[in-house]
N, C-alpha and C positions, 0 to 999 in steps of 0.2 A: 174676327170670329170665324167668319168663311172658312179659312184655311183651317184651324181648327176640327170646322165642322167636315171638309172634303176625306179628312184623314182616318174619320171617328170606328168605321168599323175594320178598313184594312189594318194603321197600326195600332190602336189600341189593345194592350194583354192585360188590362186591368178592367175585369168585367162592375167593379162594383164605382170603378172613377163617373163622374160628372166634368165632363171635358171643358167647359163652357168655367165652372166652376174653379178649374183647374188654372186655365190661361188669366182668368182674373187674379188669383191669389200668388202668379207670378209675377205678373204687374207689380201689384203693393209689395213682396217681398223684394222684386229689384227698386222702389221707392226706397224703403226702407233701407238698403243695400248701401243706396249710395249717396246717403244720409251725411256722414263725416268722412269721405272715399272717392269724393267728386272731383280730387285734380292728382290720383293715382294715373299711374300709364294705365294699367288696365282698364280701370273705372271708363276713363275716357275714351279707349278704344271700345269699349262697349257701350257707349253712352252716343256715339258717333252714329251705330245704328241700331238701336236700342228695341227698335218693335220686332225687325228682321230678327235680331238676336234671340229672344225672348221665345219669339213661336221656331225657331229654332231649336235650343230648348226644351221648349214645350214637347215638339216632336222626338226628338231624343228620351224625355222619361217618359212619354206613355207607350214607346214601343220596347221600352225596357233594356236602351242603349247607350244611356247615362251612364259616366265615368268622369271620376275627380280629373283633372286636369293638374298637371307639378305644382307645388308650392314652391315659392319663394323664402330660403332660410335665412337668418341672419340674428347677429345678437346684439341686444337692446343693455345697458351698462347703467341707468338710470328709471328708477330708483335701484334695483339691484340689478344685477348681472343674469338673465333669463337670454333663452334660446325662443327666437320666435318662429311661427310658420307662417306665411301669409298667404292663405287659399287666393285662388287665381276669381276675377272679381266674379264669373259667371259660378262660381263654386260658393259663392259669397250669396250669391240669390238665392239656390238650392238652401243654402245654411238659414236664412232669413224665413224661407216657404217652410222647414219641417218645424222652424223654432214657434213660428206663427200658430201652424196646428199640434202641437205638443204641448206649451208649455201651461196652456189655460188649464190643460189635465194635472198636471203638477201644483201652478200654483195652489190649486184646490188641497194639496197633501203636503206641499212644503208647511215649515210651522211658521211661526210670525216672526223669530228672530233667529234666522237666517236672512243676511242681509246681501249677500252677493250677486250682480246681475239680476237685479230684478224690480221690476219699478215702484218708486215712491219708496225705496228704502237704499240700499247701498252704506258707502263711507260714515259719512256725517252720521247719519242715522243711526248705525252700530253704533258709534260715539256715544249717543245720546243714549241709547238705549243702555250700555257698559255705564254711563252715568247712572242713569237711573237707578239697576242691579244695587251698585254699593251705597246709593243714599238708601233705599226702601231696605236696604239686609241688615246697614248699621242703625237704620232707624234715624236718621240724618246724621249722621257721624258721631252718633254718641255712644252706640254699643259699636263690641269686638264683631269684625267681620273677615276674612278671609278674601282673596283671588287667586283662582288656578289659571292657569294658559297652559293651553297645549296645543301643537302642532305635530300633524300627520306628516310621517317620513316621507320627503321626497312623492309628493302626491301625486301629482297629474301623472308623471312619469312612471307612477305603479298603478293607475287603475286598470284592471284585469276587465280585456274587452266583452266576453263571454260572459260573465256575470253582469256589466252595464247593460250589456243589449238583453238578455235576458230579465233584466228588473224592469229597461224599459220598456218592451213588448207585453207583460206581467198588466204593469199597473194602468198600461194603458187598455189593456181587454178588461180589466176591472173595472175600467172607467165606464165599458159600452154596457157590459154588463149591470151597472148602477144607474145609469142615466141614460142607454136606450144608443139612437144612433149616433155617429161621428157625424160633424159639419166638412166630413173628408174619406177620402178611399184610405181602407186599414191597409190594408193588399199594396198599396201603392207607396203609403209612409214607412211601413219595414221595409220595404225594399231599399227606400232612399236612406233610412237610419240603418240597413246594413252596408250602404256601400261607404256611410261619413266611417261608423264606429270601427269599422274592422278594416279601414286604409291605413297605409305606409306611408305619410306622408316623408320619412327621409330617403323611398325609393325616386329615384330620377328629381329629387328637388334640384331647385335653382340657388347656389351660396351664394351667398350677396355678402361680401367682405372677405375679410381674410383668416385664413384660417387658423392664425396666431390669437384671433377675435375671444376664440373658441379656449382659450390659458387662462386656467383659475378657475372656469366653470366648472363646478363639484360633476361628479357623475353621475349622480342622481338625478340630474337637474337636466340633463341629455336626453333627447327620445333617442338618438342614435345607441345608446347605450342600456337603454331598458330592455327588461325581458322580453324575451317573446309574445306575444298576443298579450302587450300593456302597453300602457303607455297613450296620450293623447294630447294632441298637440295645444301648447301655451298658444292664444292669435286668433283664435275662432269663435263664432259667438255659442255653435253649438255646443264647444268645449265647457264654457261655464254654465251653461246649462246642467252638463250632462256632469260637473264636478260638482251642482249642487242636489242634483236624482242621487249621485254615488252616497252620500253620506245622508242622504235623507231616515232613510232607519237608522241609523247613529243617533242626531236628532232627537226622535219620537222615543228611542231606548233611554237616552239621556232624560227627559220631560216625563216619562211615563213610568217606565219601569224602575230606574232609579231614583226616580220623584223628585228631579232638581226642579224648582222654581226661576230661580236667577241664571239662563244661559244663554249665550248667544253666539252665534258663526257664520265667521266670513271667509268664506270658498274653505280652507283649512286651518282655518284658525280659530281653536275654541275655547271661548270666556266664561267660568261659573265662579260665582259668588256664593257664601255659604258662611253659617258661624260657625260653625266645627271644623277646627283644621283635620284636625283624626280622621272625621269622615270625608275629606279631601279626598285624603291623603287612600283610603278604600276606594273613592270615586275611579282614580288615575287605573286600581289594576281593573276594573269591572270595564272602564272605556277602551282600555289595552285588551283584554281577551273580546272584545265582542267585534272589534275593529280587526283581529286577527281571525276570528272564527267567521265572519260574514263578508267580511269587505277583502281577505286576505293584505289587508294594509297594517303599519304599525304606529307607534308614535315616535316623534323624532326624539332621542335621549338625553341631545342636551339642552332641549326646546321646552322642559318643564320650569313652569315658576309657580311658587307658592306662598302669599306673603301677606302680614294684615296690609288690613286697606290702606295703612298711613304712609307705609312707603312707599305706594300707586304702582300705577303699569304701565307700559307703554304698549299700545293696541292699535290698529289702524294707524299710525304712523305720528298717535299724538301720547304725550307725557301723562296721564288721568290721573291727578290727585285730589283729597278733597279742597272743595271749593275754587279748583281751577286745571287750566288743561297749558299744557305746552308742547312746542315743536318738536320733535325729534333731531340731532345733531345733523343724521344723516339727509331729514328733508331740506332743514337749512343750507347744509353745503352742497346740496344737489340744484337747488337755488342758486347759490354762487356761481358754480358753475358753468348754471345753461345761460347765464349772463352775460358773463365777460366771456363766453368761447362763441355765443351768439353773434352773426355777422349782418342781420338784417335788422333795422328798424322795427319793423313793424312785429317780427318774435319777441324781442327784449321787452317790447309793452305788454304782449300777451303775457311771458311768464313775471314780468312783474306783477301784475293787475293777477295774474292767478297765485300767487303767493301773499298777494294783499288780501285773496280772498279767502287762501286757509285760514291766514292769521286771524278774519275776523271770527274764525267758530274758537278762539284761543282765548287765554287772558297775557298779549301779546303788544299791548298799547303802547311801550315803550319800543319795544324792537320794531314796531311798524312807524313808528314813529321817526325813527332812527335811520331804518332803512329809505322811508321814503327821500331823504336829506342826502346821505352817501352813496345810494345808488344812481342816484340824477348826476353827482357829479364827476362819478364815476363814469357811466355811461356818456354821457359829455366827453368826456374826453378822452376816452377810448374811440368811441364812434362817432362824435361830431353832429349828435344828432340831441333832441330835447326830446324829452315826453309828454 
């Protein structure tokens, strides 16, 4: 804390910070940091000297010298084909520290089924909760009920930075205004959420593969290729954050002003249930002009479905029909895959044991069944190794 303290009045430019306060809440967000990221090259070069680093750091953002550091590019082909960025790990703490004192302000205004990055809800849980939706609309599958899905065009890659940073500087003075003071310096967190929101990450990045990697990925799906001041990078934590602030009025428009009861969204993807197809079928252009007139985003065109309940939907990556759930082809063969191209031991157990464990949110008893028998001996003999 010393060092800290020697610095407090020459570089400090943040007259409303708590320095003291500051260097603690970098600690937990490099804990937090390097949580699932502890045998990265960088993680570990930073973990090497971790406290020097840190009040390092430290001293860089309170004298207002903080700068992202390159990202690392690279594309990931499973479950789909996405372009990643991977912040360099001391960019990873910063991301950890603004998300720490932000998001408590959000959750307060997110609604309850949004289920993306954020805890005690996620995956399974949308699941459960898209269950729910079509038992309680059809009355447990005795009356007529509908499902719409829609997804937002090419999303991350069109959010408009000037409008994010602007909703979230907004709702976070609304926050101080409603409930008094921040547990943090305001002066200090815009500063840091203008240097995440309104960076380049594909300026001076690092490509990590090749650049043939880069064939078949849509254009849409590119930051290299996004408009000007849009776009935000797929790999960040503050990014699903700041994907689930972007559609947060969508949401509340959705629930309130067009009085849906049955909805639900994950990062861009949204589930309503309803008995009236007609009035669906109205819902689609009210969520298209409002996402166009507020968000400047659109909907994707061929990403509409609309169908009673009995022919289900596939959501989150599982089959929903009534009274039971199943895999998607593309989870199961993505499974296959990291299988037999897997060269270690000790991976092959993990994406087993994690494919055992989707299956068990499924009505799956035969294929896990099945699997557990032909993949053991398959694995066996490819790799020479047991489970």
């Amino acid at each position: 804390m010393q060092q800290a303290i020697l610095f407090k009045n020459k570089n400090n430019i943040f007259p409303d910070l708590d320095e003291d306060q500051l260097l603690e809440d970098l600690f937990q967000a490099y804990f937090d940091a390097r949580g699932n990221k502890r045998n990265t090259i960088n993680a570990l070069r930073f973990e090497m000297n971790f406290e020097e680093n840190i009040f390092s750091l430290f001293e860089e953002i309170i004298s207002g010298k903080y700068d992202l550091k390159p990202s690392i590019c690279f594309i990931v082909s499973k479950p789909v084909k996405r372009e990643i960025f991977a912040a360099d790990f001391r960019d990873r703490v910063v991301h950890h520290l603004v998300y720490n004192y932000i998001s408590p302000i959000f959750e307060r205004r997110f609604i309850h089924d949004a289920y993306s990055c954020r805890r005690g809800k996620g995956v399974h849980y949308g699941i459960k909760r898209a269950e729910h939706f079509i038992r309680s609309c059809s009355n447990n599958y005795k009356d007529d009920c509908y499902i719409l899905k829609l997804d937002v065009k090419s999303y991350f890659m069109s959010i408009n930075k000037e409008l994010l940073f602007d909703l979230i500087i907004s709702e976070i003075e609304k926050d101080k205004r409603k409930n008094g003071e921040f547990n943090f310096s305001f002066l200090l967190v815009k500063k840091l959420l203008r240097i995440i929101v309104f960076s380049d990450p594909t300026k001076e990045c690092i490509i990590k593969g090749k650049r043939s990697d880069w064939d078949g990925l849509p254009k849409g799906k590119s930051l290299f290729l996004s408009k000007k001041g849009c776009g935000l990078p797929i790999g960040n934590l503050t990014s699903q954050l700041f994907g689930n602030i972007y559609l947060n009025k969508l949401d509340h428009f959705i629930k309130e002003d067009v009085g849906i009861k049955y909805c639900g969204r994950y990062v861009d993807d949204i589930l309503i249930v309803h008995r009236d197809k007609e009035y669906l079928k109205e819902v689609i252009f009210q969520i298209k002009k409002h996402l166009i007139t507020e968000t400047l985003l659109d909907l994707h065109p061929k990403k509409t479905y609309l169908q009673h309940f009995s022919k289900g939907v596939v959501y989150l990556g599982l089959i929903i029909k009534p009274y039971r759930k199943y895999l998607t082809k593309r989870i199961k063969n993505n499974f296959y895959c990291a299988v037999f191209e897997s060269k270690e031991n000790k991976k092959i157990k993990e994406t087993v044991n994690s494919f055992l464990g989707i299956m068990s949110h499924c009505n799956s008893y035969n294929l896990k069944e099945k699997h557990k028998h032909s993949f053991r001996r398959a694995i066996l003999e490819l790799h020479g190794c047991a489970l």
